[in-house]
N, C-alpha and C positions, 0 to 999 in steps of 0.2 A: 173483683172477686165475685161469682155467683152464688156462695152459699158459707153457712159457720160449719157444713160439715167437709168440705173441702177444705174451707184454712186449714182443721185439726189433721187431714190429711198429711200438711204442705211438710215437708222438714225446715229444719233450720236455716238452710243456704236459699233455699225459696221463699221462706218468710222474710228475711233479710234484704233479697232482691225487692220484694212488695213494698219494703219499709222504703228503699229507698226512693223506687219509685213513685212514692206514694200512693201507692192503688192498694194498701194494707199499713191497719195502724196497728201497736202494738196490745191495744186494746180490743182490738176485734179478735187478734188470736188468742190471748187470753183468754177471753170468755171463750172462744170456743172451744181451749181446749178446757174449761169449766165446765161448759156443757155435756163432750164429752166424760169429764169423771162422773157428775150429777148423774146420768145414761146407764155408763157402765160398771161404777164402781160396786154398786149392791150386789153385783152378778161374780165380778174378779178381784173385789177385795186387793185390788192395789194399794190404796194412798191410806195412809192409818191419819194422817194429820191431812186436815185441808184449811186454808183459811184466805178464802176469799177476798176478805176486804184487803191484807196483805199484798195478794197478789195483785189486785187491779189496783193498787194504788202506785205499785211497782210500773204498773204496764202504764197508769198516766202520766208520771215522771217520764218512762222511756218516752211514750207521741210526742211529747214535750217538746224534748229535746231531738228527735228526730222535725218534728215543724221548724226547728229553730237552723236545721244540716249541722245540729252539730252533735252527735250520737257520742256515746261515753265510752263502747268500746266493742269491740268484735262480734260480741253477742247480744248486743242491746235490745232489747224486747222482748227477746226469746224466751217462752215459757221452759220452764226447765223444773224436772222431777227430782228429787233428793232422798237416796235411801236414808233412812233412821240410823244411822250410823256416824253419817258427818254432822258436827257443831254447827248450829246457823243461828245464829245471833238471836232471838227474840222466840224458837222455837226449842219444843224440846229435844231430846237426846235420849231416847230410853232405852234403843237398840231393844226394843218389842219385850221388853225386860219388867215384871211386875216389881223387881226390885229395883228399879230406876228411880228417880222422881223424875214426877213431869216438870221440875221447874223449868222457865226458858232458859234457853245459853243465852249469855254475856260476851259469848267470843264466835267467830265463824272457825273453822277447819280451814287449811291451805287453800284446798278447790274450789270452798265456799265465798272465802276473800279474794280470790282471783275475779271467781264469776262475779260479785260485786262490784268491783271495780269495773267491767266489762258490761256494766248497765244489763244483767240479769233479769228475768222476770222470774220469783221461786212461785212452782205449782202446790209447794206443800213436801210430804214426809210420804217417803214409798216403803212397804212393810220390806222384813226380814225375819228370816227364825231368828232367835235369842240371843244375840251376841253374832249371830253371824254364823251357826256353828255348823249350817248343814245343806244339804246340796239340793233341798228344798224348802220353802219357804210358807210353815206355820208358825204360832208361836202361842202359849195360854194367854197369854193379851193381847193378840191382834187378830187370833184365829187363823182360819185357812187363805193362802193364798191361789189364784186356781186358772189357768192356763185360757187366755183368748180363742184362740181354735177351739177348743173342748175345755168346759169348766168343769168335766170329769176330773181332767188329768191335772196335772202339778204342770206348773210353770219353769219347776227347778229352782235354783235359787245358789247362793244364799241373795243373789240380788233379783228374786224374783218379782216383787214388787217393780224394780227400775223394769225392768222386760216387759212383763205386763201393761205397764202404761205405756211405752212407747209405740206397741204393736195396736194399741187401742185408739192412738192419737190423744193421750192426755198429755203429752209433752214432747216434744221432735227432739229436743236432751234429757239424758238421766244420769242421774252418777252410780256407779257398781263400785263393788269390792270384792277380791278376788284373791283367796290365801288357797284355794283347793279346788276352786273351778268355777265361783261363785257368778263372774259375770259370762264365762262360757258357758256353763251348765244351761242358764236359760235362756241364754242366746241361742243355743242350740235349738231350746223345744218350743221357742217362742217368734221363731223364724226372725229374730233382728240380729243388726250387727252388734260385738259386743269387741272392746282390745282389751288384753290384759297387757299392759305396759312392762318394761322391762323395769326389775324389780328397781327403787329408787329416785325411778325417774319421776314419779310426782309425789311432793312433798307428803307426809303423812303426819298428823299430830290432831289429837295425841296419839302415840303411838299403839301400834297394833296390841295386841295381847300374842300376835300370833305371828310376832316380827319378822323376818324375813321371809317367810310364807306370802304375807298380805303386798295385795298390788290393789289401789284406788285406779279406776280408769271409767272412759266412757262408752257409753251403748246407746246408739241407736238406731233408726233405719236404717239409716247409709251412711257407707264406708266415708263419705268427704263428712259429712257431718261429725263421725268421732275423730277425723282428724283435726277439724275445728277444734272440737271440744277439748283434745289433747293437749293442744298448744295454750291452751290455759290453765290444763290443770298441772302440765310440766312448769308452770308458772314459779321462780324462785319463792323460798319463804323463809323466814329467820329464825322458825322452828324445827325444820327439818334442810339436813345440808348433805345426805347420806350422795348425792351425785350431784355432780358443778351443775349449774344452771345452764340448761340451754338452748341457744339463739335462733334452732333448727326450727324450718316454719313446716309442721307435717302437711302439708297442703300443698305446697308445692311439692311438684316429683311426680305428684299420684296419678299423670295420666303416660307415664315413662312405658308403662306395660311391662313385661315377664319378658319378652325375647333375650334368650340366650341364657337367663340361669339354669343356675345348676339345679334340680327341687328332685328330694325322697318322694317317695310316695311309699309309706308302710300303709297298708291295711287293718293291720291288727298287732302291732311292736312284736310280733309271733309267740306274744302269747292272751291276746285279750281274745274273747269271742264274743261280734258284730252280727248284730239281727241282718238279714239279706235285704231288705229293703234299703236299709241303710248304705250297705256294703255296694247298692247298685250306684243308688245314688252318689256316692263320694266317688266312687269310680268315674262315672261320668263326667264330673267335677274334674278330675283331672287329667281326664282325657283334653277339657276344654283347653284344660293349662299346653298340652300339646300343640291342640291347635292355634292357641296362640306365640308360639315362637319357643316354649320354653323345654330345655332338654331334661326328662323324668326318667327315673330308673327308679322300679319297685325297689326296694331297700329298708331292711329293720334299721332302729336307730341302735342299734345292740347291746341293750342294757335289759336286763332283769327286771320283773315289775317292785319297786322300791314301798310297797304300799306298806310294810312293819316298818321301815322308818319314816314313812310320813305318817304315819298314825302316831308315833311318839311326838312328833316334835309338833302336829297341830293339836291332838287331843293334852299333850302338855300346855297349850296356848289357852285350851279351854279352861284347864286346871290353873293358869295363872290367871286370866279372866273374872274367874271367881275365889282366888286364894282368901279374899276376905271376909268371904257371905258365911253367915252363921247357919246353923243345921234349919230353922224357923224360916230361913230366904232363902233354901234349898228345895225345902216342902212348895213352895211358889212357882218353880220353875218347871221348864223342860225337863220330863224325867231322864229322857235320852242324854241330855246336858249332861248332866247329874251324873248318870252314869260313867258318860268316857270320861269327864272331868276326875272323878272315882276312881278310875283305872288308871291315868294316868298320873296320880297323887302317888302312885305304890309305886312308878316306877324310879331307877337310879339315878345318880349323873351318869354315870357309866353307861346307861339305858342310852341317855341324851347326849353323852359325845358318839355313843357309836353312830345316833341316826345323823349327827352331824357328819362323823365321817363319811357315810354313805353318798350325805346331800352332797358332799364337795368331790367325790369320785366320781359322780353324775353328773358334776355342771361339768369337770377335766374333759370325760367322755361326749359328751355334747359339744361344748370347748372346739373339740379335735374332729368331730361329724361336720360340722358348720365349717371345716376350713374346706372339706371337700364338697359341701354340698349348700346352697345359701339358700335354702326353705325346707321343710318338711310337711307335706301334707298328709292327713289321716285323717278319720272321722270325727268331729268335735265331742262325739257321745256315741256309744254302741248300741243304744236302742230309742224309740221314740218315749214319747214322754206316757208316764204308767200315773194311775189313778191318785188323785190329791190327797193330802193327809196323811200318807204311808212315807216312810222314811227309804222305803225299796219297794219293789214291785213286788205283787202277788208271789206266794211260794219262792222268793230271790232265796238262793244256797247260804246266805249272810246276813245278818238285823245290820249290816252299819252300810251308810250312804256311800262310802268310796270305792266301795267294791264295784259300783253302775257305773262310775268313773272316770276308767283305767286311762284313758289319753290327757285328762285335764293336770292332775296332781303331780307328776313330775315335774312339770314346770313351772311348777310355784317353788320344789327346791332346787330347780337350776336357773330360775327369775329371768328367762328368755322371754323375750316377746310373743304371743302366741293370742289368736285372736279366733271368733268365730264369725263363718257367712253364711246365710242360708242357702242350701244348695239342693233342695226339694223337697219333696212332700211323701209319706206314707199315701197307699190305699184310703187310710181313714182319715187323710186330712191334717195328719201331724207334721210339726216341722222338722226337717236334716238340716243339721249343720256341718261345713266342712271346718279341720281346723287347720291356720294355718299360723305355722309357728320360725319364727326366724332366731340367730343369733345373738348374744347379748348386744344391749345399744340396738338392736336393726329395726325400730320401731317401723322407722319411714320404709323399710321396706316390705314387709309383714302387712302395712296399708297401702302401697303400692301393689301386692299380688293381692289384696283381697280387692281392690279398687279394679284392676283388671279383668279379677273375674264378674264380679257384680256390674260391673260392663256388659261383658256378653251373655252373661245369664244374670239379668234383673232377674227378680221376684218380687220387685218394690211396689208394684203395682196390685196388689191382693194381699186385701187385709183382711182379718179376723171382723166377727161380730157377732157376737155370744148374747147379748143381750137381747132388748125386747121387739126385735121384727124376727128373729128366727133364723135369722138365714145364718150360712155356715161363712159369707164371705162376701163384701161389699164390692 
């Protein structure tokens, strides 16, 4: 290795290689990717927990047992970020929440026990807004979170924390969560890869507030790193049994290529409106798909945008979230919280079976898209990422986050697989995402077309660097 800011460079599948060949110990990436949050984090407010001794004592166990050839399991080493939202045994659980305690957990989450067993190294706790509830990422206890390319702008969120650190090199894995667009949104603006798994397939407990909405999945650099990371976190568990366990190794397949599907390409499902930079860029995006073998026809996915009933049935999720807090833990919180959780206290069952009916008209309709067509691509976000600490951008026609959107939250109620790849840059340096979305179950292939593309258009090689040399990019 030449340098600790290279290692924090390396992803996962290259740290891995070093380990084995021993020309990298697991404690040298560790610190650097230590060095890196020490660096960065004053500036982008990622990690709200860090705790050091934690982690390098993880990382000595892993050298350990890597000097000895005998590693503990697929990720052994690997520094890895953890949004505030999963259980991790000896840390806390506040989900950026003043009304939390900070006691530590006593128990891990599904993905957290997986990665344990799989010889993990945890980097610590990556912020989120308040339970998770919005598609950017502050919170009154953990503050502003704020975009690598530009700490003007928002990172997105609700896993903007896990985005942030990755695009920074504080971790080559992170975990997300994903009820409304949460690990798309800043995968999007934060130029990493991000999957939202198909709804079930990795264990969740305890369970969402925001139940079939929420999907747990991985983000990171590259496409083969979250399929690593999948294959763990689809890891069976004895608390969650919502989809059989299974055997499927996402790693393999991913160099199969696109030749000969079938992929939509909507622009805008005709009725969202896409800033043109954006709109170039995704275009581009799949034109490449062209060139690589695969047959596109522009095509809406032909549904109406569902956004009154996903407002009932997530901002109900808010309102179950907090059905317990007193008027005194309200005053504490997000007042935005607060509010849609408010708005959605008033509404009916009847409220809630209609948006359920809707949700299950649109997986039918989708359903029935996917048997003629096996991808759909369209922009991951319709505009680049807009100034930190605002819930919408300047003068937005609406105060609520899902309006910015429009391509992510459908498919949290139809719990398709649907992922984000970085597929260029704004004038100012922001990042596009393209998104691409396949049929229920079709993880491996959703990470085989995004594997594809980020084949022929890497971006992996240009990173952010917001902090203290100035520059706009390493």
């Amino acid at each position: 290795m030449n340098g600790k800011t290279q290692i924090a460079d390396m992803t996962a599948m290259e740290m891995l290689r070093g380990f084995r060949r021993r020309d990298l110990s697991p404690v040298e990436a560790a610190k650097a990717c230590l060095e890196r949050i020490e660096r960065y984090n004053p500036v982008v407010n990622a990690f709200c927990l860090v705790d050091p001794d934690t982690t390098l004592q993880a990382a000595r166990e892993s050298e350990a047992r890597w000097h000895r050839g005998e590693p503990l399991g697929r990720v052994d080493g690997v520094p890895t970020a953890i949004k505030d939202v999963f259980m991790t045994r000896g840390w806390y659980n506040r989900k950026a929440s003043h009304v939390i305690s900070d006691d530590p957990m006593t128990e891990d989450a599904p993905a957290i026990a997986a990665l344990r067993r799989e010889g993990f190294v945890p980097m610590g706790k990556v912020t989120t807004p308040e339970f998770g509830w919005k598609g950017i990422t502050d919170s009154p206890l953990c503050g502003i979170t704020r975009n690598p390319w530009d700490p003007d702008k928002t990172p997105g969120g609700s896993s903007g924390g896990s985005s942030a650190a990755v695009a920074l090199g504080m971790a080559p894995l992170s975990l997300g969560t994903d009820a409304g667009g949460s690990i798309r949104i800043p995968a999007g603006f934060t130029g990493i890869f991000g999957h939202k798994p198909t709804q079930g397939r990795c264990p969740i407990w305890p369970q969402s507030p925001f139940g079939a909405l929420a999907h747990p999945g991985p983000m990171t650099w590259t496409v083969e790193d979250s399929a690593l990371l999948l294959n763990l976190m689809a890891s069976p568990d004895p608390h969650d049994t919502t989809l059989p366990p299974t055997d499927e190794d996402f790693l393999v397949g991913l160099n199969r290529g696109v030749r000969g599907l079938r992929i939509a390409y909507s622009p805008d499902y005709g009725y969202a409106r896409v800033d043109p930079e954006v709109a170039a860029a995704v275009k581009a995006a799949v034109e490449a798909f062209e060139e690589l073998g695969a047959i596109v026809e522009e095509v809406d996915p032909g549904f109406s945008d569902p956004l009154e009933s996903f407002n009932i049935l997530f901002y109900g999720g808010a309102a179950n979230a907090m059905r317990d807090l007193d008027a005194e833990q309200r005053k504490q919180m997000d007042p935005g919280l607060v509010e849609v959780a408010t708005w959605a206290e008033k509404l009916s069952l009847l409220d809630y079976l209609g948006a359920q009916n809707e949700r299950a008209a649109l997986i039918e309709r989708m359903n029935l898209f996917h048997n003629r067509y096996d991808l759909l691509l369209n922009p991951a976000l319709p505009i680049p990422a807009f100034k930190a600490g605002q819930e919408v951008p300047e003068d937005w026609h609406n105060p609520r986050w899902p309006t910015w959107t429009p391509f992510t939250y459908p498919f949290n109620m139809t719990g398709q697989p649907s992922a984000s790849v970085p597929c260029g840059f704004t004038r100012a340096g922001l990042p596009i995402g393209l998104q691409i979305t396949g049929g229920r179950h079709q993880d491996a292939l959703v990470l085989r077309a995004s594997h594809a593309y980020q084949s022929v258009r890497p971006l992996t090689d240009r990173r952010p660097a917001p902090a203290t040399d100035g520059a706009s990019a390493r």
